[in-house]
N, C-alpha and C positions, 0 to 999 in steps of 0.2 A: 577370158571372161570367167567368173564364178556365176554357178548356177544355184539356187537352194533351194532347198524342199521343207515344210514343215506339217505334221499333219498330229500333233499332238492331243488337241483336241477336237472341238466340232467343225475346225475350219480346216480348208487345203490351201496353202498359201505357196507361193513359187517368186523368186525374186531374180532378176541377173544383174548383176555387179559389174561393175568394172573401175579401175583402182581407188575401189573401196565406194565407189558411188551409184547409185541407184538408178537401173537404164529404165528398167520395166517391172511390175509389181501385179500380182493377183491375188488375189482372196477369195475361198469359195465355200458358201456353207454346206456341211455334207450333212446325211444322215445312216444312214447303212451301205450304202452303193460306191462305197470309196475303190476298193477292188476294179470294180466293174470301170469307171472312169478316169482313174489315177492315170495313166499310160495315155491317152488318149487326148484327157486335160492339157499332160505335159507335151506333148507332140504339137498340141495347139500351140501354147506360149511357145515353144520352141519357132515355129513355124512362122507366127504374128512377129516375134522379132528377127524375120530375114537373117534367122541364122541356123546353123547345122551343129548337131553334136561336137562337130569337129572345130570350129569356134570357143569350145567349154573346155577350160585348162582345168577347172575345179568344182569336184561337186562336192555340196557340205549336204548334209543331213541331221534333220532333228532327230534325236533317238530316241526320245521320250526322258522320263516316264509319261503318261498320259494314257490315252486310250489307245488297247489293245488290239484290236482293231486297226486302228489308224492308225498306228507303228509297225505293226506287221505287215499291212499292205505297202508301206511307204518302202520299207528297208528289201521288201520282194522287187519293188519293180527298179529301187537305188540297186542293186545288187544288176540287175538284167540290163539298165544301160550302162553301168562299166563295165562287164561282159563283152557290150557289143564294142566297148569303143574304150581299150585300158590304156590311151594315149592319156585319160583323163589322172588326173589325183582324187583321191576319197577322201572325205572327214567327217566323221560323225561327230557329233555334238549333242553333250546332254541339253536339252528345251530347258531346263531349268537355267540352266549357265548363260540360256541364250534370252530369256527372260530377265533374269540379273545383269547382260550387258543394253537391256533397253532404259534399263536406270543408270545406270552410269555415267553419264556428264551429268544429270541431276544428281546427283549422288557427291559427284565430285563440285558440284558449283557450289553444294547445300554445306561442305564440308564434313558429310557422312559417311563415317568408317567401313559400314556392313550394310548389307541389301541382304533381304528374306527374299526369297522367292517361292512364287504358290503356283500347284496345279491344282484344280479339283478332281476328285478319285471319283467322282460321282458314287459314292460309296459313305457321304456323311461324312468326311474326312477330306483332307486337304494336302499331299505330297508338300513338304514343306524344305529347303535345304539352306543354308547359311556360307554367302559369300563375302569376301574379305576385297576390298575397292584396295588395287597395285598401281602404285604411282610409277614405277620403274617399267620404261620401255623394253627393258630386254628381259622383261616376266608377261606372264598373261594379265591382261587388263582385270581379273577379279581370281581370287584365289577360292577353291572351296572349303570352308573350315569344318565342314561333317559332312556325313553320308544322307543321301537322300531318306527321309523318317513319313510315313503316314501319321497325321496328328489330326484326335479327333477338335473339333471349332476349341468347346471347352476347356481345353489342354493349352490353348498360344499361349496363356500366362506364364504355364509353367514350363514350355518351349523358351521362355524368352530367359525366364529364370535359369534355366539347366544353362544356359551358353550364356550368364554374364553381360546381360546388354540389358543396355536403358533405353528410354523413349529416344533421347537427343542421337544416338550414335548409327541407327539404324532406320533403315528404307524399305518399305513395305512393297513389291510389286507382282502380279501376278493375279490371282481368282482371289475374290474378294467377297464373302456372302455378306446378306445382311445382317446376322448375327453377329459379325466379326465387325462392323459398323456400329453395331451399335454395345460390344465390350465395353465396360467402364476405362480398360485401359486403352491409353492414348496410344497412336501408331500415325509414325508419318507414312502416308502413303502418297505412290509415287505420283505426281503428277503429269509427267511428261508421256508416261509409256501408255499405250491401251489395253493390256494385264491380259495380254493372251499371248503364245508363242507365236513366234513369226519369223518367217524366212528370212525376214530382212534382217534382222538382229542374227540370226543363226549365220547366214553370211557374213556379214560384217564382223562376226566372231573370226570365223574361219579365216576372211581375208587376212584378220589384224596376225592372227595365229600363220599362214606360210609369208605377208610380207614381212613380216620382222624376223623370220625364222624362230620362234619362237618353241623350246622345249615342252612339249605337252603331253610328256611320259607320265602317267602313274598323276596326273592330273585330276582324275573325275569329273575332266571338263571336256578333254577331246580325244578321239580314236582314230587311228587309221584304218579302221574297218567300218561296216555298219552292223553295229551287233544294239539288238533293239535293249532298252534299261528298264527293267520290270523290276519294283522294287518290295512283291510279291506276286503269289498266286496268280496267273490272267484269270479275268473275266470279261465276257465278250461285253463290248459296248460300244 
C-alpha cells in the first residue's frame, strides 16, 4: 500500500493507495497546531484503516513549496516513521507537480499542451511553475519546463509572455485569487481539480512514478529523500 501526506498549505490531507486506487481519504483544516497533531492524526488514519506501518511499502510526501510551517513539520515526522520502519520506500514530491497531475486527464481530454500550477506565498504573490502534459509511458506523466518563480498577481501576463504560451495551449490549476478572475486576460482554468495540494494526487504521482519504474533523476518533480522546497527565505506561517 502507498501512504501520502500533504500539508502544503492550510489543509493536512493523508491518503492510502492501493494499485493506484483510493482505499481511504482525509482532509483536515489546520491553523498553527500542525506539530502538535501531525503524529497523532496519522496514527489515527493509520489505525481507522486496520492496518500497521508494516502494511505501507511506500510513503510519498508533498515537499512543498508552500507553507513553512507545514512543510517542516510534515518532512519532521515523514523522516521519524521511516526511521522506525526503513522496510518502507520514500518519495518526496514537489506539491506543485502534484497539483499539475490533478489536471491532467483534463489537460489531456481538452487537448492542452502545458498546465501552470499555483500555490499561494500568502505573501501577495503566488509560487507559480510550468509543466509540459508526457504522453509517453515510459516518461513522467508531466515534465517541469522551469523552476519554481514567486510572481507577483500583476506579472501572470508577463509570466505567460516570458514562456511563449497562449490562452488555447495552457491550463490553469492551483490558488486562484480574485484579482487573477477578474485579469482582462483569458485563462482556462482547471475544472476538474479543487486547486489545493492533496495527497491524493501526491500519491497517485508517486504510484505512477515506482509502477512504471519510472527515471526521476534531476526531474524537479521527485526525490528520494524528503528534503523540504523553499523557493526563498522561510517565513513562519
Amino acid at each position: 500500500m502507498i501512504f501520502s501526506i500533504e500539508t502544503s498549505t492550510s489543509n493536512l490531507s493523508l491518503t492510502l493507495l492501493s494499485n493506484n486506487q483510493v482505499i481511504n481519504k482525509v482532509s483536515i483544516k489546520i491553523k498553527h497546531e500542525l506539530s502538535e497533531i501531525i503524529i497523532p492524526t496519522i496514527k489515527k488514519f493509520i489505525k481507522n484503516n486496520c492496518i500497521t506501518f508494516q502494511s505501507i511499502s511506500l510513503l510519498v510526501v508533498g515537499c512543498g513549496p508552500g507553507s513553512f510551517t507545514g512543510i517542516r513539520a510534515l518532512i519532521s515526522a515523514a523522516k521519524g516513521i521511516y526511521l522506525s520502519n526503513k522496510h518502507i520506500k520514500i518519495l518526496g514530491i514537489n506539491s506543485l507537480a502534484g497539483l499539475a497531475m490533478s489536471a491532467l486527464n483534463e489537460a489531456k481530454n481538452r487537448n492542452i499542451e502545458y498546465i501552470i500550477a499555483s500555490i499561494d506565498t500568502k505573501r501577495n504573490d503566488q509560487f507559480l511553475q510550468l509543466f509540459k502534459v508526457n504522453n509517453n509511458e515510459r516518461l513522467l506523466p508531466i515534465s517541469a519546463i522551469n523552476n519554481i518563480k514567486p510572481i507577483k498577481l500583476e506579472k501572470f501576463p508577463v509570466y505567460i509572455k516570458e514562456n511563449k504560451l497562449v490562452v488555447e495551449n495552457f491550463l490553469f490549476v492551483g490558488f486562484i485569487s480574485n484579482l487573477l478572475k477578474n485579469k482582462s486576460i483569458n485563462i482556462n482554468f482547471c475544472k476538474e481539480s479543487t486547486h489545493v495540494p492533496d495527497a491524493v494526487w501526491v500519491g497517485k504521482l508517486g504510484s505512477y512514478i515506482i509502477n512504471n519504474d519510472i527515471d526521476y533523476n534531476n526531474s524537479k518533480i521527485a526525490f528520494n529523500e524528503f528534503k523540504p522546497i523553499y523557493v526563498r527565505s522561510a517565513q513562519i506561517n
